[in-house]
C-alpha positions as CSV (number, residue, x, y, z in Angstrom):
1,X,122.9,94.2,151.9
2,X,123.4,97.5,150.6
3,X,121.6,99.5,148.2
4,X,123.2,99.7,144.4
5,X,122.4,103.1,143.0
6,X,124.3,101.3,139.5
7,X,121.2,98.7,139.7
8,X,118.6,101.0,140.3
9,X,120.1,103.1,137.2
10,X,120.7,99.9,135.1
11,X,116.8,99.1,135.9
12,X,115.7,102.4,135.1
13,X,117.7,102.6,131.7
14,X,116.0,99.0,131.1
15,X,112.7,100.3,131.5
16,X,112.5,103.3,129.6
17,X,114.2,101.9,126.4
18,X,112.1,98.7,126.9
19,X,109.0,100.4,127.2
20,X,109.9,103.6,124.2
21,X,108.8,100.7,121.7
22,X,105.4,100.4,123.1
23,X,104.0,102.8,121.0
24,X,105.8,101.2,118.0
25,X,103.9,98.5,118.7
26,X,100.6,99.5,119.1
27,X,100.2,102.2,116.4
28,X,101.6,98.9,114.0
29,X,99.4,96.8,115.3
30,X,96.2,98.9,115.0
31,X,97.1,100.6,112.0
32,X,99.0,97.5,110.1
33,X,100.8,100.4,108.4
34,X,104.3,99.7,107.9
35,X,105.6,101.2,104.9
36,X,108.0,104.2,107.1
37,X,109.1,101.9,108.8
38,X,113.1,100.6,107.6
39,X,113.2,96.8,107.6
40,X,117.1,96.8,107.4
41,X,116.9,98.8,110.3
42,X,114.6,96.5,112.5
43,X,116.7,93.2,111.3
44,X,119.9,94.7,112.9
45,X,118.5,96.3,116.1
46,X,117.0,92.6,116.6
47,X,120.2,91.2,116.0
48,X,121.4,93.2,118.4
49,X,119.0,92.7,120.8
50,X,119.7,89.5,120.7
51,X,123.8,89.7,121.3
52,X,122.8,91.9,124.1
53,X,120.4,89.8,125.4
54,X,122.8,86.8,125.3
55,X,125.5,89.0,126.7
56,X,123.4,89.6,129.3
57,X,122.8,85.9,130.3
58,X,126.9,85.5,130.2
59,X,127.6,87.8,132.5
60,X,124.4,87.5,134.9
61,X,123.0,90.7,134.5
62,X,119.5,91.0,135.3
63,X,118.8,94.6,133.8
64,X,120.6,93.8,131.0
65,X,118.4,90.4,130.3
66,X,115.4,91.9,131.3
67,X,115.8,95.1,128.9
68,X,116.9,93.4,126.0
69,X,114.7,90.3,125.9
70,X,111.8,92.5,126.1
71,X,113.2,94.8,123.9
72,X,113.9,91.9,121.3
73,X,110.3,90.5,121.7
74,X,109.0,94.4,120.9
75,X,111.4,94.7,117.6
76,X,110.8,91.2,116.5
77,X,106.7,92.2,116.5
78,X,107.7,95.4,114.7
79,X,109.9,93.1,112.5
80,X,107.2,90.4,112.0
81,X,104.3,92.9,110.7
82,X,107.1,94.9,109.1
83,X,107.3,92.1,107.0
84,X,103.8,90.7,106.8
85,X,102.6,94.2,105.8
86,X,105.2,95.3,103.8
């Protein structure tokens, strides 16, 4: 077999935006303060996350599934305490 460069880049891509909402995450999650945070803007990158994701699964690409379904868990945490929190 030989080596993809375009998978190695697609994995790469998939882990850098996947793991940029870490910190999101965390600082919500410790600091349950949400009120900078835009709830319009978290519904519609969740949504699409989602197409993305779902994209992903219709064409069979694993960087694609792998980026966005983590992604989409991430967003929908952000999303969740976004609107517990208010």
């Amino acid at each position: 077999m030989r080596f993809q460069w375009t998978i190695v880049i697609g994995f790469l891509a998939a882990a850098f935006t996947t793991i940029s909402y870490v910190p999101q995450v965390m600082k919500t999650l410790k600091t349950k303060e949400t009120k900078d945070i835009s709830l319009l803007m978290f519904v519609i990158l969740s949504s699409g996350l989602f197409l993305w994701f779902v994209y992903g699964i219709l064409l069979g690409d694993l960087p694609i599934i792998i980026a966005n379904g983590i992604t989409l868990v991430l967003a929908s945490v952000v999303l969740f305490l976004k609107i517990k929190y208010g």
